[in-house]
C-alpha positions, 0 to 999 in steps of 0.5 A: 518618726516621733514614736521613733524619737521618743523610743529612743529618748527613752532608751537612752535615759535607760542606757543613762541610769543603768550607767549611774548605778554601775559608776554607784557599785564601782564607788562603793566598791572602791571605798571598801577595798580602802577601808583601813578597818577590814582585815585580811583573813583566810575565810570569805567573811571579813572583820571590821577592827578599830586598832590600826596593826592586828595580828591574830595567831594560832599559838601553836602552828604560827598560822596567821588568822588575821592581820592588819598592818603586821608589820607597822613599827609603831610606839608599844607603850606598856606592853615594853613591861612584858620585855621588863619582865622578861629580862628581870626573870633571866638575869636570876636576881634575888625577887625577895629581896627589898627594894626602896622606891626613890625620886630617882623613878619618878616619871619624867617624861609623861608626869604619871601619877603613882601611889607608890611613894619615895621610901616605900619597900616593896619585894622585887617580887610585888614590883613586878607584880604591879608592873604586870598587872596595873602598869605601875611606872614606878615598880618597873622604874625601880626594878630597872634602876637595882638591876646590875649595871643599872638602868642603862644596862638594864635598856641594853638587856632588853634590846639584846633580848629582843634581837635574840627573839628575832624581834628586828623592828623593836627598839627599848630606850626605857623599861616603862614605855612612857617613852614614844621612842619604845617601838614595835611591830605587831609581828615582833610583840607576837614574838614576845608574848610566845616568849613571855608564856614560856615564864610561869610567873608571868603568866600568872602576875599578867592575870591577876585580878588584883593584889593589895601591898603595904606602903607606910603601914596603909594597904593599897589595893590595885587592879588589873589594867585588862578588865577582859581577865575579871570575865568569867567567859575569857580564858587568858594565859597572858596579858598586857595592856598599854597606852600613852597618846602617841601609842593609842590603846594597845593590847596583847594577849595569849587566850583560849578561843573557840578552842584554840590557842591564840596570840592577839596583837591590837595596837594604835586602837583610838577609844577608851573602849576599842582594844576590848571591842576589837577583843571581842570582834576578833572571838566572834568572828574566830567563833563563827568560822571554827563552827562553820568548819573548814571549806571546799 
């Protein structure tokens, strides 16, 4: 009768243990279907991002290779300056023509600094330039307020261009995006930036090393703000960067990887060096399933 007792005594610390561990897996289980870092995709092996809305697509069919929170309407930042672009490019206006940063594109709302002085004459052409490829405030402010109509009318070319581009979840109220209020979606700005490849000069400004102008008889030099494009393993048709507290980092490009054409999408990533690691994550990942070949 005691060998008996014992025997299920221990059976029961079996039967106990084993139900931890299965209570353990669920937990565990549990935990990362909530990660908010995994990304959906069409292959088994997931990719772990930083940025909080993903959108990877292949430039030429539309397919969606990874998302993550696609449609979240979200502050974008610098990335309104490709919908700057875009709409100075369509109205025709004269690029040669001179133009006089005033006090009038100072910024108001954030108080960013810009080396680009009152009373220094830069072409619309290196104000989009620099818009383009170091974010300056300042050329987008002035290339906005000489637009005809001005500033106002400048926003409203904006918004009507976006809803011509099917883009419903954006909203434009400044040509810089230091305003919180410049709102999209991850699957909006994919819209964009197919659009924006379709200009030459876009293309070519976004990818930009760097420039040099001269102001007041001094040269300065600028960078570009996507150091992905100073390296030599990147081929990137199209950039552009943006940040300000409320938007997190944000990233959008057109790029070759694993032999493809894409359009990347990173917004809201926390960390200085995040949009460029989820960069980075996402050609690795599209790399290792290209070399894996399809399934089934």
């Amino acid at each position: 009768m005691e060998n008996t007792q014992r025997s299920l005594h221990h059976l029961e610390k079996i039967v106990a243990f084993a139900a931890l561990i299965a209570v353990f897996a669920l937990m565990i289980g549990f935990a990362q279907a909530k990660d908010p870092s995994r990304v959906k995709s069409g292959a088994p092996e997931e990719v772990y991002l930083r940025s909080s809305s993903v959108l990877v697509q292949d430039a030429a069919s539309g397919e969606t290779l990874l998302a993550k929170n696609q449609a979240a309407v979200l502050p974008i930042a610098s990335i309104t300056k490709l919908m700057t672009a875009v709409v100075i490019l369509d109205s025709g206006i004269n690029l040669e023509q001179r133009v006089a940063i005033s006090d009038e594109d100072y910024d108001l709302v954030k108080g960013t600094h810009s080396r680009l002085r009152p009373g220094t004459v830069l072409t619309r052409n290196e104000l989009l330039l620099l818009a383009l490829m170091s974010s300056e405030n300042r050329a987008a402010f002035s290339l906005a307020r000489t637009y005809p109509g001005g500033t106002t009318a400048f926003v409203a070319a904006m918004n009507a261009k976006a809803q011509a581009l099917g883009m419903q979840d954006t909203r434009y109220v400044d040509p810089t995006g230091l305003s919180s209020s410049n709102v999209s979606s991850a699957r909006d700005l994919a819209r964009l930036v197919a659009a924006a490849h379709q200009y030459p000069l876009i293309r070519q400004f976004s990818t930009r090393d760097s420039a040099k102008v001269q102001a007041f008889g001094r040269t300065l030099g600028y960078r570009n703000t996507n150091g992905l494009v100073r390296n030599a393993d990147w081929d990137i048709e199209l950039s552009k960067t943006g940040y300000i507290a409320e938007a997190g980092r944000c990233l959008v490009m057109r790029v070759r990887m694993a032999s493809r054409e894409v359009i990347v999408v990173l917004l809201d990533s926390w960390g200085k060096f995040s949009r460029v690691g989820d960069a980075n994550r996402i050609r690795k990942w599209l790399e290792a399933n290209t070399a894996k070949g399809p399934r089934g």
